[in-house]
matplotlib code that plots the C-alpha trace (Angstrom):
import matplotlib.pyplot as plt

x = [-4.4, -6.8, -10.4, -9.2, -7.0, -8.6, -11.1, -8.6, -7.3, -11.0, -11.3, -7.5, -8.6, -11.8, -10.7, -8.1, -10.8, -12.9, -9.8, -9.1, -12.8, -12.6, -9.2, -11.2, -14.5, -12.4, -10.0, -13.4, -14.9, -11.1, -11.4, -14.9, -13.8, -11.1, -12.9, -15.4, -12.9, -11.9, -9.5, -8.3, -6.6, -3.5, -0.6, 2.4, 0.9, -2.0, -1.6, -4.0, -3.4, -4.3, -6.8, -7.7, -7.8, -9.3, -7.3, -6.0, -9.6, -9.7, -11.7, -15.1, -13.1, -10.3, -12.2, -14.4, -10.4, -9.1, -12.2, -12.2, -8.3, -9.0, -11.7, -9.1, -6.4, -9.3, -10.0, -6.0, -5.0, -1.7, 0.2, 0.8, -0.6, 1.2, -0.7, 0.7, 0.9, 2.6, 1.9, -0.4, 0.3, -0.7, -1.5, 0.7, 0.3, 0.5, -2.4, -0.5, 0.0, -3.6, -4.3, -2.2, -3.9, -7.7, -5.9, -4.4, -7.9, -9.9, -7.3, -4.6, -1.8, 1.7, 3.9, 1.7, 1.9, 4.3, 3.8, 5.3, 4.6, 6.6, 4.3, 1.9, 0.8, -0.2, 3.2, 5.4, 3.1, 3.7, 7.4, 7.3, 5.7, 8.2, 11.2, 9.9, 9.0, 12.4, 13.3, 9.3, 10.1, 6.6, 6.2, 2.3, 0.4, -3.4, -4.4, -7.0, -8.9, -11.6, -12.5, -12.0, -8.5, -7.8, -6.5, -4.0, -3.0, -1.9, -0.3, 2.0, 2.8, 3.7, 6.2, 7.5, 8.2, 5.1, 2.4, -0.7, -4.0, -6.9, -8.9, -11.4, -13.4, -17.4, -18.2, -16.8, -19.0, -17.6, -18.9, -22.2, -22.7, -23.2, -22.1, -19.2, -17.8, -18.3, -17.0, -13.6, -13.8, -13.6, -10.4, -9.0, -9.6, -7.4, -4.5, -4.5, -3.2, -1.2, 0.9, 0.3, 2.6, 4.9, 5.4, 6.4, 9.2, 10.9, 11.0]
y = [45.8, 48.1, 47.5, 47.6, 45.0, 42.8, 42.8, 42.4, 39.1, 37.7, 37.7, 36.4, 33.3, 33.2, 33.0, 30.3, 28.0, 28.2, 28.0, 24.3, 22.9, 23.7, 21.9, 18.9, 18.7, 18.3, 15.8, 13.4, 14.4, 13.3, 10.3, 9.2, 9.7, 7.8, 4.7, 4.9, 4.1, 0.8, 1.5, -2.7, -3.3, -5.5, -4.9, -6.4, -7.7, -7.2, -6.7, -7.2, -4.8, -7.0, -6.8, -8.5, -12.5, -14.6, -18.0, -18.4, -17.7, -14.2, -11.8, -10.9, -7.4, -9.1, -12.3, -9.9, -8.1, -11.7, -12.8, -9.5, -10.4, -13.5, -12.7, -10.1, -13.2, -15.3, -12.5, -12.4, -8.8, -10.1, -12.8, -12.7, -11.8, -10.6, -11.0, -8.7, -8.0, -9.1, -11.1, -9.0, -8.9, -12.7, -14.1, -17.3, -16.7, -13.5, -12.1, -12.7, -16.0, -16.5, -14.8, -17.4, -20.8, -18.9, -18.2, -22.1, -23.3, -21.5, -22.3, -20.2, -21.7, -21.3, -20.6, -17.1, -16.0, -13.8, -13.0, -9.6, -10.9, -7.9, -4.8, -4.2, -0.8, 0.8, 2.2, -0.8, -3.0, -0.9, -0.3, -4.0, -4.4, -1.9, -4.1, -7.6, -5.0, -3.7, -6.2, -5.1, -2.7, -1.3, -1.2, -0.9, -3.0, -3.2, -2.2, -4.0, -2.6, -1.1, 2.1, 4.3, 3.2, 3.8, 7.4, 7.0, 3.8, 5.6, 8.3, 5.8, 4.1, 6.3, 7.7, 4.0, 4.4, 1.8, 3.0, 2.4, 1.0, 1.2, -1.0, -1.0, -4.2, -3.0, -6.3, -5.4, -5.3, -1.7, -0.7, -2.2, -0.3, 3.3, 4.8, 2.5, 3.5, 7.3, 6.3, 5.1, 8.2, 10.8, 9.1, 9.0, 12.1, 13.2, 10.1, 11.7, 14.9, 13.6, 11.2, 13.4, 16.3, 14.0, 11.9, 14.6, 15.8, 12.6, 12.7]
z = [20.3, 19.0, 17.8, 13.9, 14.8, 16.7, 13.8, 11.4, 13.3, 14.2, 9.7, 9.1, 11.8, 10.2, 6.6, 7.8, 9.2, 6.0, 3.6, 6.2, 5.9, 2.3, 2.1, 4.3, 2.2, -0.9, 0.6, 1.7, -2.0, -3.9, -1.7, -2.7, -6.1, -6.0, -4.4, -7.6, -10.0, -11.7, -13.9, -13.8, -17.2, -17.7, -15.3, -14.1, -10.8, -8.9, -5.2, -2.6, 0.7, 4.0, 6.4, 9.4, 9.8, 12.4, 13.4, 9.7, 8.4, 6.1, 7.9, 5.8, 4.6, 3.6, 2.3, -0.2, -1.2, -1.9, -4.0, -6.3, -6.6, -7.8, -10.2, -12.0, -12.1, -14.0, -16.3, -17.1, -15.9, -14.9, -14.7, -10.8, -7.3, -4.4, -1.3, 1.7, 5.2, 8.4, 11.4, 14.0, 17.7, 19.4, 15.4, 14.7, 10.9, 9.0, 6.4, 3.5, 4.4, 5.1, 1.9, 0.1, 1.3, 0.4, -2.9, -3.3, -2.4, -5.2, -8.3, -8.0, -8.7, -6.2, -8.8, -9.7, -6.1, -4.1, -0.4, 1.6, 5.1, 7.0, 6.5, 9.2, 8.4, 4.5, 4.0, 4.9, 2.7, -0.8, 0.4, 0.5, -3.0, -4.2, -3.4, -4.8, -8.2, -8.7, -11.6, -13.4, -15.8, -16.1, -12.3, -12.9, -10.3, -9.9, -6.1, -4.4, -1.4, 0.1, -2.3, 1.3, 0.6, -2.9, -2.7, 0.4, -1.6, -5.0, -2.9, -1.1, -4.6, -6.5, -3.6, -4.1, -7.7, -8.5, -11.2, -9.4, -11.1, -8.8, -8.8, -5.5, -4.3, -3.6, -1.6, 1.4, 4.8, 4.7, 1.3, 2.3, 5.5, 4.2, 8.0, 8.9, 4.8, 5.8, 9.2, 7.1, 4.6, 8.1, 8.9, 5.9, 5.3, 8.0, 7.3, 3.6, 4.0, 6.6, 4.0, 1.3, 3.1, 4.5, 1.8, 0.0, 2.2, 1.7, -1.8]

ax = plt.figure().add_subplot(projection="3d")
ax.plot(x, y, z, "-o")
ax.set_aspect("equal")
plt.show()
């Protein structure tokens, strides 16, 4: 290859790796965005993603998910609650069972809430969600998580045929340590694209 050449493929590579940390910078921007928002109004269901729990005691993470959950059931944004996730490797219970008896204890009553106890990653959770919806004509559901969360989240529902309302807890041990959040936005940032492109090949 000649010198013209070699230049010519040193600023094709080099316009490539700007055009991908511009692509990156605005992924981590749309997803700090996105975790801002609380668009919470009346809904069908609100449904609360799981997160880690200790001996059938919520984890503080998913503890400060449950308790904004809660507060949006009190304020009457929708008439039920659907607590998810599945059992973890060596748990005897699953999240969204745990999630259930915190729920029981602090007035919710059993008949307003539905448990998806299978999914043990984002995308079986929602798929999950999207099944016990079918007979919701609406299909909008509030989304409670961590605001790192909230864009992978509506990505994955709307691939589900759910209308996502996001509606992000900010009490989270996450949202209060300003380098573990950032820590969560960098990988996020990479899962996003990631399920955005894929996502979109199965549609």
């Amino acid at each position: 290859m000649n010198l013209q050449g070699r230049r010519l493929g040193r600023r094709i590579a080099a316009i490539a790796i700007l055009l991908l940390l511009t692509a990156w910078i605005g992924t981590m921007v749309a997803i700090v965005l996105a975790g801002r928002r609380d668009e919470a109004r009346p809904a069908a269901a609100i449904v609360v993603l799981g997160a880690a729990q200790y001996v059938g005691r919520p984890s503080p993470v998913l503890r400060a998910r449950l308790d904004h959950a809660i507060l949006l059931w009190q304020h009457g944004m929708a008439p039920q609650v659907i607590f998810t996730g599945g059992r973890g490797v060596g748990d005897t219970t699953s999240e969204a069972a745990v999630s259930r008896r915190y729920a029981l204890r602090r007035g919710i009553p059993d008949s307003v809430i539905v448990v998806e106890t299978i999914g043990r990653t984002t995308r079986e959770s929602l798929h999950g969600v999207a099944e016990l919806m079918l007979d919701r004509p609406t299909g909008e559901v509030i989304l409670v998580s961590d605001p790192f969360h909230m864009l992978r989240l509506s990505i994955l529902a709307r691939r589900f045929g759910l209308r996502p309302i996001m509606s992000p807890t900010r009490t989270s041990p996450i949202s209060r340590n300003r380098g573990e959040a950032w820590r969560y936005v960098l990988g996020e940032s990479v899962k996003v694209p990631v399920v955005f492109l894929l996502e979109r090949r199965t549609q």
